[in-house]
N, C-alpha and C positions, 0 to 999 in steps of 0.2 A: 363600942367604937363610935366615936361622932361622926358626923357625916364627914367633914373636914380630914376625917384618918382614915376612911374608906376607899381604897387602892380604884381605882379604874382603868381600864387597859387602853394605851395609847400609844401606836406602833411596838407592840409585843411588851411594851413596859407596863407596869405600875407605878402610879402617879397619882398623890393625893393631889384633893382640889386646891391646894395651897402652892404645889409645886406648879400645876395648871397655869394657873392666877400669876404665879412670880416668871413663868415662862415667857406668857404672855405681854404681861407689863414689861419684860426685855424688849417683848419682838416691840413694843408701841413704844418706847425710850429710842432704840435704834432708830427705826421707820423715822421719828422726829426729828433726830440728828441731819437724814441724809436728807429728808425732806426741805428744813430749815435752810440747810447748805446751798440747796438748790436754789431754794429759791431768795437769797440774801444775794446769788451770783445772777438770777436771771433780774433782777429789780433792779441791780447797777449796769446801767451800759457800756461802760467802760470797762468792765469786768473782763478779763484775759487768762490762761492757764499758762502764757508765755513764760513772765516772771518764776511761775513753779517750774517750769519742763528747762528752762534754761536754766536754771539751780541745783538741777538734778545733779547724781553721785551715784556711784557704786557702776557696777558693768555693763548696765545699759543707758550709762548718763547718754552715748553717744546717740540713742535710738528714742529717749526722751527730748534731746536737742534739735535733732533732726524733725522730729515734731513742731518743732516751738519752730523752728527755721524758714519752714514751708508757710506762707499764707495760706494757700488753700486747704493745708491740713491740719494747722492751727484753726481756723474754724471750724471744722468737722469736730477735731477733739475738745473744742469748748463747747460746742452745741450737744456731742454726747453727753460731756460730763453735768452740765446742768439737767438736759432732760433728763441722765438715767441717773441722776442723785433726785429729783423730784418724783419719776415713776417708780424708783426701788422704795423711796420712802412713803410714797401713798399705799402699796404693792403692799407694804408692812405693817400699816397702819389700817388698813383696811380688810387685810387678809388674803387680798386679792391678787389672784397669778402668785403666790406666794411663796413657793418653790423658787418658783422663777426670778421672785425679786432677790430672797436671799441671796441663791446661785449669783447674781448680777453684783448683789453687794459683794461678796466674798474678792470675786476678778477687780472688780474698783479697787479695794483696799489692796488685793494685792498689786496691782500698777502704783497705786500710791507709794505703798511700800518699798518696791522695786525703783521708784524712782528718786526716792530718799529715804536709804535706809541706815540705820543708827550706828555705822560703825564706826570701829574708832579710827580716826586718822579723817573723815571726813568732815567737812565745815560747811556750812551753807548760809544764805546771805540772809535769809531770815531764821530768828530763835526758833529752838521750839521751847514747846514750855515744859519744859525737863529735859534730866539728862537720862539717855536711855544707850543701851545696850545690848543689843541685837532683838528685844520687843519694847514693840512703842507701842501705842495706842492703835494704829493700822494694825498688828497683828491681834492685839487684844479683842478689838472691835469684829474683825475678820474670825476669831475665834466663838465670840459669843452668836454670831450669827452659825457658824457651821452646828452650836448646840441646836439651836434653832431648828436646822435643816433634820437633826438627827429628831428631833421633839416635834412632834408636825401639831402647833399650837391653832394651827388653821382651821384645824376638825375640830378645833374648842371651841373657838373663837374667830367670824371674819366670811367674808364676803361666800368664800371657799367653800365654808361649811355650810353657808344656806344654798350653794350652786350644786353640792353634791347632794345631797338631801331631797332636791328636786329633780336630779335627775334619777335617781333610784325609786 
């Protein structure tokens, strides 16, 4: 058996260092995404979540809008959405509070989701890019991170693992 097919226990499972490695590379591809997002949105100042929350659909378009409505709580929810697309994705990238970032991505994607979600009969005034059908990219996304949650790649890899190591 090569080292690469020699099973290691990680949260009650067995996982070669291949599956490790491709876990891993998920959680640092994700971390990037939300990181990037974040910060493409704090480097434009003009930057708004209005346009989105007022395009919302489906049964909470009214509690999306009511967002986008309020000034002072249109800022609050754009000041969340950048910092916690920035801390989930350092969070993921670094390994760090890691639990916690996933946990944090998983709720983002579903508000995302909830506030435009793919069904049929609904229209919105930007494309997306595809045509989807009750899973878009927010649920996929929001899926690969819950593997994530279930895989704790943190104890492989990331800030986490040198924090628990130290403290034992």
């Amino acid at each position: 058996m090569t080292n690469d097919q020699r099973p290691t226990t990680i949260n009650q499972k067995l996982m070669t260092n291949t599956q490790k490695l491709t876990l891993v590379v998920l959680r640092l591809a994700i971390g990037w995404h939300f990181l990037y997002e974040g910060l493409v949105k704090l480097a434009n100042p003009n930057w708004t979540s209005a346009g989105y929350l007022l395009d919302s659909g489906g049964f909470l378009k009214g509690f999306f809008i009511s967002l986008a409505s309020n000034p002072d709580m249109l800022k609050i929810v754009d000041l969340l959405n950048i910092w916690g697309l920035i801390l989930i994705g350092l969070g993921l990238i670094l390994g760090l509070f890691t639990r916690t970032a996933i946990i944090s991505g998983i709720v983002l994607m579903a508000f995302y989701y909830l506030s435009h979600p793919p069904f049929v009969g609904l229209k919105y005034a930007v494309p997306s890019d595809g045509s989807y059908l009750v899973i878009n990219k927010m649920v996929i996304e929001g899926l690969a991170l819950a593997v994530l949650l279930l895989f704790p790649t943190w104890k492989e890899w990331g800030v986490d693992r040198w924090v628990g190591r130290r403290r034992d």
